[in-house]
C-alpha positions as CSV (number, residue, x, y, z in Angstrom):
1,X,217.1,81.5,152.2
2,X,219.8,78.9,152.8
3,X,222.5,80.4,151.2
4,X,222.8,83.1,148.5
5,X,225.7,82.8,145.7
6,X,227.3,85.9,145.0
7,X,227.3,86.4,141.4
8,X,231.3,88.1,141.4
9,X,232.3,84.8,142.9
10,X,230.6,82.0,141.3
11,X,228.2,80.9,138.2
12,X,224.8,80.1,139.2
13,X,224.3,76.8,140.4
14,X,223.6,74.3,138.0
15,X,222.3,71.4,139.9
16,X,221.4,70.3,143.9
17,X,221.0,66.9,145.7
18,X,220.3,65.7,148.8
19,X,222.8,63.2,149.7
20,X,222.3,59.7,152.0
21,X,224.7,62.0,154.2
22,X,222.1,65.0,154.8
23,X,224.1,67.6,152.8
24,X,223.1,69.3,150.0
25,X,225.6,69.0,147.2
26,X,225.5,70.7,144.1
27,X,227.9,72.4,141.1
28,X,228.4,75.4,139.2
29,X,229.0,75.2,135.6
30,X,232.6,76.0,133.9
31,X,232.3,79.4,132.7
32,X,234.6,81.4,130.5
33,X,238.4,81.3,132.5
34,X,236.4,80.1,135.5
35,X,236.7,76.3,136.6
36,X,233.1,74.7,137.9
37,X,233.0,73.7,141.7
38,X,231.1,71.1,143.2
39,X,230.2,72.2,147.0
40,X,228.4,70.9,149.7
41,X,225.5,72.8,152.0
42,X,225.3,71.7,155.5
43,X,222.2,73.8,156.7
44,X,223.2,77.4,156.4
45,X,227.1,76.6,156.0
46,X,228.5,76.7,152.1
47,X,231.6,74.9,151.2
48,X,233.9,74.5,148.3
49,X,234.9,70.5,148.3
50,X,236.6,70.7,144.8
51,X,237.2,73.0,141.7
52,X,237.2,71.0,138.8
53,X,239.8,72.0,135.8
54,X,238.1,72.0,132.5
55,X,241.0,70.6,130.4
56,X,241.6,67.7,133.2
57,X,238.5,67.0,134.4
58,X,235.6,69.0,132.4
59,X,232.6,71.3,133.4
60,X,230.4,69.9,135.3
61,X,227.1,68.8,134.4
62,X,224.7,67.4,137.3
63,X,224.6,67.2,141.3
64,X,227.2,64.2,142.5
65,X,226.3,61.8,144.7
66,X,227.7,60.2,147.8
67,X,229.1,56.7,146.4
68,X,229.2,53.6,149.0
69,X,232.5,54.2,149.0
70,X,232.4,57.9,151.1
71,X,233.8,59.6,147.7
72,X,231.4,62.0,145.2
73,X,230.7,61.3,141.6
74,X,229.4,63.0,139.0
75,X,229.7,64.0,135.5
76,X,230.9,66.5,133.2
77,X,229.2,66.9,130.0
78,X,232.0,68.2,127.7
79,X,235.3,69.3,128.3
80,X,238.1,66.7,129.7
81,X,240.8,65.1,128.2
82,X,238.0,63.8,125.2
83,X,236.1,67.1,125.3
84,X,232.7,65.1,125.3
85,X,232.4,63.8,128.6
86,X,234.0,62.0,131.5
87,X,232.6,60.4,135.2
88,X,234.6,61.8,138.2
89,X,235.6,60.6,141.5
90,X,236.4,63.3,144.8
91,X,237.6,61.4,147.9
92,X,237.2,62.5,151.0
93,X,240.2,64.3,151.2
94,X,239.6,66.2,148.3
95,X,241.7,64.5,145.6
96,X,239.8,64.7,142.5
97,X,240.2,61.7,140.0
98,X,238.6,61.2,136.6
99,X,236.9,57.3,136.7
100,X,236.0,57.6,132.7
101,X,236.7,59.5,129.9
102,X,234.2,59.1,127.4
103,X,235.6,58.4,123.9
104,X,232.3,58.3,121.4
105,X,232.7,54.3,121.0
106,X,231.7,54.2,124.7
107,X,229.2,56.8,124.5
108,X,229.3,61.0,124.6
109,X,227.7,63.7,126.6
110,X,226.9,61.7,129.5
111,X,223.5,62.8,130.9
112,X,222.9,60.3,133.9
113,X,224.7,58.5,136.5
114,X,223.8,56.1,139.5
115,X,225.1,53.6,141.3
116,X,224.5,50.0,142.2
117,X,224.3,48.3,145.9
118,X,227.5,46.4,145.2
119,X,229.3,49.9,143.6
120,X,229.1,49.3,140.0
121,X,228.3,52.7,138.2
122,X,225.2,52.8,135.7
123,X,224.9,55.6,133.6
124,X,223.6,57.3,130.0
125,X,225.0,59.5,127.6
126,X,222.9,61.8,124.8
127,X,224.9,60.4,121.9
128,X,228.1,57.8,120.9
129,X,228.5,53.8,120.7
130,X,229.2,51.7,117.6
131,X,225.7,53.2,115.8
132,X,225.9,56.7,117.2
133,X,223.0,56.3,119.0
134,X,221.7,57.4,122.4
135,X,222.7,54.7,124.8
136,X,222.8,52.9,128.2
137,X,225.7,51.7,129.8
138,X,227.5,50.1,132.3
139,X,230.4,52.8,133.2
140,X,232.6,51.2,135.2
């Protein structure tokens, strides 16, 4: 075993990635009073990089990723300034920043993010656009 949550401290983790970097980096979910985390395994060695506030940023909702950049994104699937959604940006030093807050013409409940060679963000959300549909998008 890598590393072991300790259910007093933290949710269980919802999601894990390997990143270009060789850490693992993962989140747990906003739960009740308790703000989701996004950390960052570096072989046995468990560390918080941020805590994300649910009425700022959202809970959230997959693993980031290590943009070209040197700063994580991810996504948070509700919560936010919108409450349906939002991309986020940690830089290195730990400043968190929302990139996107989804607004239901630009889509809701975003489900997917990537990003391109030249550092455009692609991503999907479950729902939202001009027909309500599920959509693809470019994000920013």
């Amino acid at each position: 075993m890598v590393h072991e949550f300790p259910s007093a401290l933290v949710a269980t983790p919802k999601s894990l990635a390997l990143s270009r970097d060789g850490n693992l980096y993962g989140t747990t979910p906003a739960v009740g009073s308790s703000n989701g985390t996004v950390f960052r395994l570096r072989g046995s060695a468990y560390t918080t990089v941020a805590t994300l506030d649910y009425a700022r940023d959202g809970g959230p909702s997959s693993a980031p990723f290590l943009g070209t950049d040197g700063s994580l994104y991810g996504l948070t699937f509700d919560g936010g300034s919108t409450g349906i959604g939002s991309v986020y940006k940690i830089k290195p030093d730990g400043t968190i920043r929302t990139v996107l807050a989804f607004t239901g013409t630009n889509g809701m409940y975003p489900t997917a993010l990537v990003q391109a060679p030249d550092g455009t963000l692609y991503g999907t959300t479950y729902y939202g656009g001009s027909h309500g549909v599920r959509r693809a998008a470019v994000l920013v």
